[in-house]
N, C-alpha and C positions, 0 to 999 in steps of 0.2 A: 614556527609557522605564524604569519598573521595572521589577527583575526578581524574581519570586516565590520565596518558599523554595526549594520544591520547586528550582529552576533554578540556582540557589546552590549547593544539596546536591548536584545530578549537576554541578554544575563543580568543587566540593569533591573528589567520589569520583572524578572521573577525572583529576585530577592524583595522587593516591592512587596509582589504579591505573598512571599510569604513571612515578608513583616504583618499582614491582614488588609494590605491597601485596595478593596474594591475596583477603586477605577484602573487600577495596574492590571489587575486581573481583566477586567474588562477589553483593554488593549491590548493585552499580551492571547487572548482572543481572539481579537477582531484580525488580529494582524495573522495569526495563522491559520485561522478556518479556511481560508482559501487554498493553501497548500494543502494541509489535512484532505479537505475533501477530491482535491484535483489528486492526491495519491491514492485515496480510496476509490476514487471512480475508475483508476487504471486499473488496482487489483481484482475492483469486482467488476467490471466490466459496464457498470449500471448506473446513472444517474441517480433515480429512486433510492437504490444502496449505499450507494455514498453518501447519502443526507441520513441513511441509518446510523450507518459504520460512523459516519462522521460526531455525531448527538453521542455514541457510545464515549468514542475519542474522549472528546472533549469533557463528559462526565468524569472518566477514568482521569485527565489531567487534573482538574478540579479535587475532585477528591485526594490525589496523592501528592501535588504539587508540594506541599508541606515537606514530603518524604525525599526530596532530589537533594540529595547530598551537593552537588556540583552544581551549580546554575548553570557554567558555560556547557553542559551535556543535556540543556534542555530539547535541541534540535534534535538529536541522535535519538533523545528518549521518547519527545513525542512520534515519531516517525516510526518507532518500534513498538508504540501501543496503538498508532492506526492499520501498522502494518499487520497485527494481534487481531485486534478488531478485523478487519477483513478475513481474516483465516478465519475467524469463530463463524460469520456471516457465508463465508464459499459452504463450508463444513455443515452449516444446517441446512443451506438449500437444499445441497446432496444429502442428507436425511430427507427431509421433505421431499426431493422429487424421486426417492426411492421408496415412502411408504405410499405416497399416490399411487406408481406403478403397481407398487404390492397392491393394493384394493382394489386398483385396475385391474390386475389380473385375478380376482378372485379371492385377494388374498393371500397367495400361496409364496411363497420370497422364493422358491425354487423357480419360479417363472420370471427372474430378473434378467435381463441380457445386460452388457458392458453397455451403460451409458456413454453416449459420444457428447463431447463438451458442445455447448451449444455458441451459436458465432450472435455476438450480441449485437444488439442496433448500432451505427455510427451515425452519430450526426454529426452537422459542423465540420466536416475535416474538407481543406479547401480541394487536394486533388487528387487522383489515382495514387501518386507514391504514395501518401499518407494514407490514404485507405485502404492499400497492402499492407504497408507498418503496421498498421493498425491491425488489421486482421492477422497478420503472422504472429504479432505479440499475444493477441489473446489463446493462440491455440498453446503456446508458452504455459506449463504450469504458473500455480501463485508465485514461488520464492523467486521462478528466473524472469519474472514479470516486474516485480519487487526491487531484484538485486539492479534491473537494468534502467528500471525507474527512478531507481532513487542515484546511482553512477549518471547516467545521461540526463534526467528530465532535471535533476532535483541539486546537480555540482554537488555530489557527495563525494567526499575519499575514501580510499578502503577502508582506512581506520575508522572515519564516521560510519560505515553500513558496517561494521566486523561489531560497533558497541549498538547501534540500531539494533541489528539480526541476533547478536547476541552468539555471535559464530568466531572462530580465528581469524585471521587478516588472511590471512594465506587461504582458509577457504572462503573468503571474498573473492579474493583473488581467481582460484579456478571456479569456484561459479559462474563469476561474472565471464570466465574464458568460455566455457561451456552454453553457457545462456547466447552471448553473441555470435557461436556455429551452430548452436541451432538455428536461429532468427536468420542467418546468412542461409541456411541450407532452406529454412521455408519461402525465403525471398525468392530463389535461384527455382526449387519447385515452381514455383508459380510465373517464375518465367518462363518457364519451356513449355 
């Protein structure tokens, strides 16, 4: 398989960085905080979140970069500690907005009903189809949110999301088959 500039360059700057080179660090940074947080904003849904999840990211790269065996798996690896970071972040809201209710209702956790996901703000998105897309994906769990993200938005291959996700190739594979009939069957809903 070839491998592209751009993937050369980030296994260039992270031996760099973990010679202790500063400004490699600084670039190899700058250059993916955009990505990082345009993944994080898919999985949580949230602008505000994303600049959390993203700060976690980024911390987490910092501190283990030293520990990546492989430089050329730095893309796969970062992508699977923002994709962490967003589970940790969904995971505590739903705590938080199950003990609000609880105190809401008295206190009593027997007085919970099935939380319905909530359909978050869009902004920016130029038209209707996108704002379906948009909407159908988020009603999508995290992982088929994730797995479609990072296939479609992000030019990953199985084998890059199977070492991302930390799953088989083969359940890549039907995830990702799974994730695109549902997203077809909530398109087709909303058609009719």
């Amino acid at each position: 398989m070839a491998r592209s500039l751009e993937s050369i360059q980030d296994e260039l700057l992270v031996l760099r960085c973990q010679s202790g080179e500063t400004e490699a660090l600084e670039e190899l940074i700058g250059s993916w905080q955009p990505r990082l947080w345009r993944h994080a904003r898919r999985l949580t849904g949230r602008r505000d979140a994303a600049w959390d999840v993203l700060q976690e990211t980024l911390l987490a790269i910092v501190r283990s970069l030293h520990r990546l065996d492989d430089p050329a798996l730095f893309r796969t690896w970062a992508y699977r500690i923002a994709t962490n970071k967003s589970a940790d972040w969904t995971r505590k809201q739903q705590r938080d907005r199950k003990l609000a209710e609880a105190v809401a209702n008295d206190g009593d956790p027997r007085s919970l009903g099935v939380q319905q996901q909530r359909d978050f703000q869009s902004t920016n998105e130029p038209d209707d189809d996108v704002k379906r897309l948009h909407s159908a994906m988020r009603k999508l769990s995290g992982d088929r949110q994730a797995i479609l993200a990072m296939h479609y938005l992000e030019g990953m291959g199985m084998a890059e999301i199977s070492v991302a996700l930390d799953i088989p190739a083969g359940t890549v594979k039907s995830r990702l088959y799974h994730a695109r009939q549902q997203l077809k069957e909530l398109l087709e809903r909303k058609e009719s």
